[in-house]
C-alpha positions as CSV (number, residue, x, y, z in Angstrom):
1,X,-39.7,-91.5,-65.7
2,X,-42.6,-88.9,-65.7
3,X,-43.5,-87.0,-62.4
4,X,-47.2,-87.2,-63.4
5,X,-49.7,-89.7,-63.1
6,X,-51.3,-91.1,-66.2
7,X,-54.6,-93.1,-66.1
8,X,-56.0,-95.6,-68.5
9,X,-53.9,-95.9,-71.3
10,X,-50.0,-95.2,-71.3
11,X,-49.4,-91.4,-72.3
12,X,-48.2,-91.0,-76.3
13,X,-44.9,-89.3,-76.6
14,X,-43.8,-87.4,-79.9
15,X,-40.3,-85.7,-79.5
16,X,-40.9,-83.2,-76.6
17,X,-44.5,-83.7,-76.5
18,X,-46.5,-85.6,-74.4
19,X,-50.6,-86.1,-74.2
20,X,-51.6,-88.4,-71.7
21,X,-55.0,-88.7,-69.4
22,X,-54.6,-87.4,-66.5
23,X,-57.0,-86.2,-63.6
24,X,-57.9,-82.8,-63.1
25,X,-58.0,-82.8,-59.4
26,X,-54.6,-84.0,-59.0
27,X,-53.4,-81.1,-61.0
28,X,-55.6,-78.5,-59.9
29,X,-53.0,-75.6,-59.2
30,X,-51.1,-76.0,-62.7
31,X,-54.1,-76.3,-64.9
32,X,-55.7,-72.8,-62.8
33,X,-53.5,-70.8,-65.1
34,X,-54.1,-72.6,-68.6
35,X,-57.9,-72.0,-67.6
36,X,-57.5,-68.3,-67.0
37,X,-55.7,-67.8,-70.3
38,X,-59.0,-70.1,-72.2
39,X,-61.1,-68.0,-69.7
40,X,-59.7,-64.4,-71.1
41,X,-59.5,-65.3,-74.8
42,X,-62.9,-66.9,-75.6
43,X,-65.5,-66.9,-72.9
44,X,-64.9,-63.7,-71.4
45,X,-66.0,-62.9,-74.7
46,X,-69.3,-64.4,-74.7
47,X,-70.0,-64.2,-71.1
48,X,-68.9,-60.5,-70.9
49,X,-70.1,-60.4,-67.8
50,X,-68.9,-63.2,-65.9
51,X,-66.5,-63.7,-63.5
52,X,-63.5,-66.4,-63.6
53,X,-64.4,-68.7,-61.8
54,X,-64.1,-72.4,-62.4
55,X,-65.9,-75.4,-60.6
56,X,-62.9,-77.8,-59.6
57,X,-65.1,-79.5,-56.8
58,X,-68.2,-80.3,-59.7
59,X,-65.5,-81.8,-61.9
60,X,-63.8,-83.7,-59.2
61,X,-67.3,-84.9,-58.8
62,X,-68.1,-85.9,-62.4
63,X,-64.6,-87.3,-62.8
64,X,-64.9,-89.8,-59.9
65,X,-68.5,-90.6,-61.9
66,X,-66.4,-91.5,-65.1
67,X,-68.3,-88.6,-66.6
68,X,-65.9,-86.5,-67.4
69,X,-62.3,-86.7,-68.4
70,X,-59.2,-84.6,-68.8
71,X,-56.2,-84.8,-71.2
72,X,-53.1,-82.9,-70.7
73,X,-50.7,-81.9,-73.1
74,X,-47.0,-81.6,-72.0
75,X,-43.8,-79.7,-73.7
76,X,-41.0,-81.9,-71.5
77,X,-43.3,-81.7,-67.9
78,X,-44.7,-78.1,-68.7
79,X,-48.4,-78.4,-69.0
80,X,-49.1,-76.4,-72.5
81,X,-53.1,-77.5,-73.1
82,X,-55.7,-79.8,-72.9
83,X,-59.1,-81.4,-73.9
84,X,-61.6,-82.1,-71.4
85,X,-65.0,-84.3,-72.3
86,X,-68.1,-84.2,-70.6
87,X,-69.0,-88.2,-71.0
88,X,-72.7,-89.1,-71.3
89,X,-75.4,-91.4,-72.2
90,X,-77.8,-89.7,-74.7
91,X,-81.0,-89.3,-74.1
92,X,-82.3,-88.7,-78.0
93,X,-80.1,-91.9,-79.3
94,X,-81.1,-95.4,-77.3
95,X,-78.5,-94.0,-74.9
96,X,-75.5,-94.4,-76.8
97,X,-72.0,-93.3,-74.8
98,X,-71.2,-90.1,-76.2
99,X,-68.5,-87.9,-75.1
100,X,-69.0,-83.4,-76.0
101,X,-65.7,-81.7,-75.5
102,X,-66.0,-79.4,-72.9
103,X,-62.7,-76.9,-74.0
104,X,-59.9,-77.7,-75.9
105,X,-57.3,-75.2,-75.6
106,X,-53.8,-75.1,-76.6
107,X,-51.5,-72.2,-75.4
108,X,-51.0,-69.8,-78.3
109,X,-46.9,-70.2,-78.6
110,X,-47.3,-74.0,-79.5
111,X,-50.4,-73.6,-82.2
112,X,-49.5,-74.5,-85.8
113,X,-47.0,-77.0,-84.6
114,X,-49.4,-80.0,-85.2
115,X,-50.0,-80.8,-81.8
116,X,-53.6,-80.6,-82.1
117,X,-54.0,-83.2,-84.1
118,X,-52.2,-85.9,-82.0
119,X,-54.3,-84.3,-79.1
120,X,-57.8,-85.1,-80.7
121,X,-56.1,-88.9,-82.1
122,X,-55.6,-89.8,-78.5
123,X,-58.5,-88.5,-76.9
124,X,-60.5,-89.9,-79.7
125,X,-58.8,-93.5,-79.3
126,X,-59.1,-93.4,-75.4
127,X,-62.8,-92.1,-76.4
128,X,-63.6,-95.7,-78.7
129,X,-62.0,-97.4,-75.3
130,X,-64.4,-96.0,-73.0
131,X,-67.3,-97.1,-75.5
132,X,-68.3,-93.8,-76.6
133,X,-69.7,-94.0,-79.9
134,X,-69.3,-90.4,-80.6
135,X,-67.2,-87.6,-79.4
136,X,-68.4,-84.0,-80.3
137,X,-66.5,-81.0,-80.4
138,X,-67.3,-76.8,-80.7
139,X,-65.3,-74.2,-82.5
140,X,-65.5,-70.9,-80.6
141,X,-63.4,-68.8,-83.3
142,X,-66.5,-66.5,-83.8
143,X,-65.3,-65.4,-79.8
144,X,-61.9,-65.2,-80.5
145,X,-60.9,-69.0,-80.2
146,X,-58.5,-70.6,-82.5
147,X,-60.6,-71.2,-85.6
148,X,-60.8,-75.2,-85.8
149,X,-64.0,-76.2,-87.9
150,X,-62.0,-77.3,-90.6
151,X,-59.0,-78.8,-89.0
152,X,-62.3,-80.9,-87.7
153,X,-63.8,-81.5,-91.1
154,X,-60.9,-82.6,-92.5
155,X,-60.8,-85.0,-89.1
156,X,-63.8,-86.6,-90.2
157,X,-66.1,-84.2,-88.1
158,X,-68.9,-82.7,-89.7
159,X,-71.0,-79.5,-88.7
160,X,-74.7,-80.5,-86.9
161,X,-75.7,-77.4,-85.1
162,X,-74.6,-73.9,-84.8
163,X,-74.9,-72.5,-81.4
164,X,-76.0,-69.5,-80.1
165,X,-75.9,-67.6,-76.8
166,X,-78.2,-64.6,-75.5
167,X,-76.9,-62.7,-72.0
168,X,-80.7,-62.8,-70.1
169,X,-81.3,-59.3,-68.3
170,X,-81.7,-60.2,-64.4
């Protein structure tokens, strides 16, 4: 039996892989370290001058709210990645549940293994579940993330915005 603490819907198991929801608060310490490797590959990148320095308390907060959710990817009970969705109503769509992915991240030994796809399949499922109508995701290859626009194409995604980011002098 698992040490962790699923929520909602039983976690899938493939072989030695596990993705499950689980809450970020209750796994605060191991997830730190996952972060700080995100942190130093991508947004260090376009935040060059920011500091590390993630907001555990305002997710605790938005998780309790049921606007904001966590899933964890496990190799045996070492945490490897997850996806994390902000969950919302829209305001520009008769406020339709939507859910933006906040980061996805996978630790760079366990890319190309096909674990991303039965990442997004589960979110995605637990997703419909919650009622969201939509899930939205970013690729942030063009800062040194993993590039993922077509792995989401051929998902059934399709490309609605490009965003940019200026640094503002202070």
């Amino acid at each position: 039996m698992s040490k962790h603490r699923y929520h909602g819907l039983p976690p899938q198991i493939k072989g030695t892989i596990t993705v499950g929801h689980e809450k970020q608060h209750e796994i605060v310490d191991e997830i730190d370290g996952l972060y700080r490797l995100h942190y130093e590959e991508t947004e260090k990148v376009y935040l060059p001058g920011s500091t590390y320095d993630p907001q555990f308390k305002q997710y605790e907060a938005l998780e309790k709210d049921g606007a904001f959710v966590l899933f964890t990817v496990r190799e045996y009970s070492t945490l490897i990645g997850y996806l994390q969705y902000h969950v919302y109503h829209d305001m520009h769509a008769q406020g339709a549940l939507g859910a933006r992915e906040d980061a996805f991240y996978l630790h760079p030994d366990h890319r190309g293994k096909g674990i991303a796809p039965q990442v997004l399949g589960f979110a995605e499922y637990f997703l419909r579940k919650l009622g969201c109508a939509y899930a939205g995701m970013t690729d942030k290859s063009p800062v040194g993330g993993a590039p993922i626009g077509g792995f989401l194409e051929k998902g059934g995604y399709r490309k609605v915005a490009t965003y940019y980011v200026k640094e503002l002098e202070k």
